[in-house]
C-alpha positions, 0 to 999 in steps of 0.5 A, a space after each residue: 569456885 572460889 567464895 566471897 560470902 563465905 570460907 571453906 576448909 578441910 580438917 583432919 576429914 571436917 568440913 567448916 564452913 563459915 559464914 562471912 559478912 561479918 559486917 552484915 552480921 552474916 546475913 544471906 544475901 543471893 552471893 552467901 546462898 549461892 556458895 553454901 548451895 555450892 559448897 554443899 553439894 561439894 560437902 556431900 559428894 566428898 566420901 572422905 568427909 565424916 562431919 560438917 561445922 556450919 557456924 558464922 564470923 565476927 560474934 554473929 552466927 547469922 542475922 537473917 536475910 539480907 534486908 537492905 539489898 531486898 529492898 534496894 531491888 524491887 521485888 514482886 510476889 512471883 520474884 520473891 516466891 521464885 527466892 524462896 523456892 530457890 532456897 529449898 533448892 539446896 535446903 533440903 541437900 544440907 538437911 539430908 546430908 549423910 554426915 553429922 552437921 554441927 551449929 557453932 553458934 556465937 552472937 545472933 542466930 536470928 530470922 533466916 540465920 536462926 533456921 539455918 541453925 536448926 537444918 544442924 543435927 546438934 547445935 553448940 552455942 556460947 553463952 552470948 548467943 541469942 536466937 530469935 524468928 523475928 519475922 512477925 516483928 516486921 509482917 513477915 512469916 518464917 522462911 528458910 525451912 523454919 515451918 519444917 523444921 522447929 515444931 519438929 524440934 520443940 512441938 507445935 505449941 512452942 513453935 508458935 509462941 516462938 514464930 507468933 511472939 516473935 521474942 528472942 531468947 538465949 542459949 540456956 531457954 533453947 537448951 531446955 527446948 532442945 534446939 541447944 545441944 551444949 553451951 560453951 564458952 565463946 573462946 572455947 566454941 569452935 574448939 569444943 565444936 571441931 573436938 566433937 566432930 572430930 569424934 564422929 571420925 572414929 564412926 561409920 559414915 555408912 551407918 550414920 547416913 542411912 540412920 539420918 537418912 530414916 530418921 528424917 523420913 520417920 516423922 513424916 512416914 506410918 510404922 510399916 513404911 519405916 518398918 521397910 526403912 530399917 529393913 533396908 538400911 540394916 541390910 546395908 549398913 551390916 554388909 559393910 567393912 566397918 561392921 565387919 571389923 567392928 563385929 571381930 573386935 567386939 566378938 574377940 574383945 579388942 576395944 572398939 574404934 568407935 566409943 562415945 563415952 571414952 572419947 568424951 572423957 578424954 576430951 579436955 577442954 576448959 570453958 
């Protein structure tokens, strides 16, 4: 499948995806929803990928939906809710993928675009970046997984004042909320955010997966019933090839493939 809304690349076992309408400030329309549908499920059945960047062109991460074409189109209640069941389709799909998902954001994250960013397990922004649920400023309520997925990142009391108020807000205030992972410098972003996929390369995609995998069910789920998770998940991921090495080398103190804090001093980027 070849994309118009959005491009799609390989690096060094990193999958980008980048939203592309820049003249619309990104915003998803049914051809943009369609491909990342798309290329998720490509991202997800390829084995050989170790981490995904999710993040927008032209200085706007994504400005939400597309309002102009929804209503150039009539739509009805049963139309509108066919559109959003459609969407948690393949939400759900780029949620639990078994890689890290990396947000490079830069410019507006609002409305739509704004949740999107949250479906990231660590979301990197510029200085420039502004986030907003701008839903309640024109009647509407959050859509694009926001229900699921901000009161688990900030609690309920915040979630509403954030969804009620509708107000926007930068990168600094969404750091201290722990929607923000780190901010950098808009030249240096992308550049910040393929470095710190990059180190996940050096992890076990098994062991990432199945911990991602009990993490996003252990909200939802009693002690015993993740108790069972971490059971299973440990069962498998201690039979695999990497933790058989990475046990040889820790037991006959060889470096390990895998060290966070090494890699991270390593790194040398300005921003």
């Amino acid at each position: 499948m070849s994309y118009k809304a959005i491009t799609y690349e390989i690096k060094n076992e990193i999958a980008i995806v980048t939203m592309n309408r820049p003249e619309a400030r990104n915003a998803l329309d049914v051809t943009m929803r369609e491909e990342i549908a798309d290329v998720t499920l490509k991202i997800r059945d390829d084995e050989s990928l170790k981490a995904m960047i999710l993040t927008g062109a032209g200085g706007a991460f994504c400005g939400g939906g597309d309002l102009k074409a929804l209503t150039e189109k009539r739509q009805t209640a049963v139309s509108g809710r066919k559109r959003i069941q459609d969407l948690h389709i393949w939400l759900p799909m780029l949620v639990n993928l078994e890689i890290p998902v990396i947000a490079a954001v830069d410019g507006a994250a609002y409305g739509g675009g704004f949740n999107l960013a949250l479906v990231a397990d660590f979301i990197l922004a510029s200085p420039r970046a502004r986030f907003c649920s701008v839903f309640g400023r024109i009647g509407l309520v959050p859509d694009v997984g926001g229900f699921y997925l901000l009161p688990r990142i900030v609690g309920l009391q915040r979630a509403k004042d954030l969804m009620f108020t509708a107000r926007s807000f930068g990168p600094e205030e969404a750091k201290d909320m722990g929607i923000v992972y780190e901010i950098h410098g808009e030249d240096v972003l992308m550049e910040r955010a393929i470095e710190f996929a990059g180190r996940f390369r050096h992890a076990s995609r098994q062991a990432i997966g199945l911990t991602k995998n009990v993490l996003n069910q252990s909200l939802t789920l009693d002690e015993g019933a993740v108790g069972q998770l971490e059971a299973y998940a440990q069962s498998v991921a201690f039979t695999t090839d990497y933790c058989g090495e990475a046990i040889n080398n820790f037991l006959e103190k060889r470096p390990l493939e895998f060290d966070w804090d090494k890699m991270a001093k390593a790194a040398k980027i300005e921003d």
